[in-house]
N, C-alpha and C positions, 0 to 999 in steps of 0.2 A: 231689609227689603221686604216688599209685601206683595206676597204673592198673588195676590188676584184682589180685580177690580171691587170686587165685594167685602174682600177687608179693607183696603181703601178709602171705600167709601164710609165703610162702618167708621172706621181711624177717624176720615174727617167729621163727622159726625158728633161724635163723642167730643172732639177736638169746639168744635163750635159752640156745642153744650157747655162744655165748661168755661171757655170765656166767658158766653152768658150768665153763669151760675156766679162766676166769680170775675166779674168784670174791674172789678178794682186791686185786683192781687197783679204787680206785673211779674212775677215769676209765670202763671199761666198764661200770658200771652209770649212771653221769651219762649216758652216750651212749644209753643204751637206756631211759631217763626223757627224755631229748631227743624219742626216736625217737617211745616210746608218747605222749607230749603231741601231739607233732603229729597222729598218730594218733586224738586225742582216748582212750585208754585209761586214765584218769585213776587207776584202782585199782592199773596193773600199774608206771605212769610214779610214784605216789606209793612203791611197794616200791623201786624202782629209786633213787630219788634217799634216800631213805632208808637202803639199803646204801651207800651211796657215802656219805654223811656219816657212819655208823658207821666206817666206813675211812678217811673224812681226812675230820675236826671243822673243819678251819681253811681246806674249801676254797670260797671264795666267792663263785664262781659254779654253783656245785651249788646254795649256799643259796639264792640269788637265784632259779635256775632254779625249785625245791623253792617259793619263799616265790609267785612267781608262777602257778604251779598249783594250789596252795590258794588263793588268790585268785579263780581262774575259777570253782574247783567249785563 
C-alpha cells in the first residue's frame, strides 16, 4: 500500500518511464498491469496486460493476471 499521493504518483511515473524505456520487453508491462490492479486503475492495468500479451501470446500468467481483472470490473 502507498501511503500518500506523492509516492503514488512518483510509482506511476517511474511506472510509465519504463514502459517507454523498454517498450518491447512484456514482463515490464505485466508488472505495471500488476502494479495499476492493485492500484485499482483498471483502464491503465487493462492497456498494460494487453501489451504484454501482444509481446508474448503464450505467457500464462499475464493471461491469468489479464482474465482476473476483467472479472472484477
Amino acid at each position: 500500500a502507498y501511503n500518500n499521493e506523492i509516492e503514488q504518483t512518483d510509482l506511476l511515473e517511474r511506472l510509465e518511464i519504463a514502459r517507454l524505456r523498454f517498450a518491447e520487453d512484456p514482463v515490464i508491462h505485466r508488472i505495471a498491469g500488476i502494479t495499476y490492479t492493485e492500484l485499482q486503475l483498471t483502464e491503465q492495468a487493462t492497456q498494460c496486460f494487453e501489451r504484454s500479451l501482444e509481446l508474448n501470446p503464450n505467457a500464462i500468467e499475464t493471461a491469468v493476471e489479464y482474465a482476473a481483472l476483467q472479472s472484477k470490473a
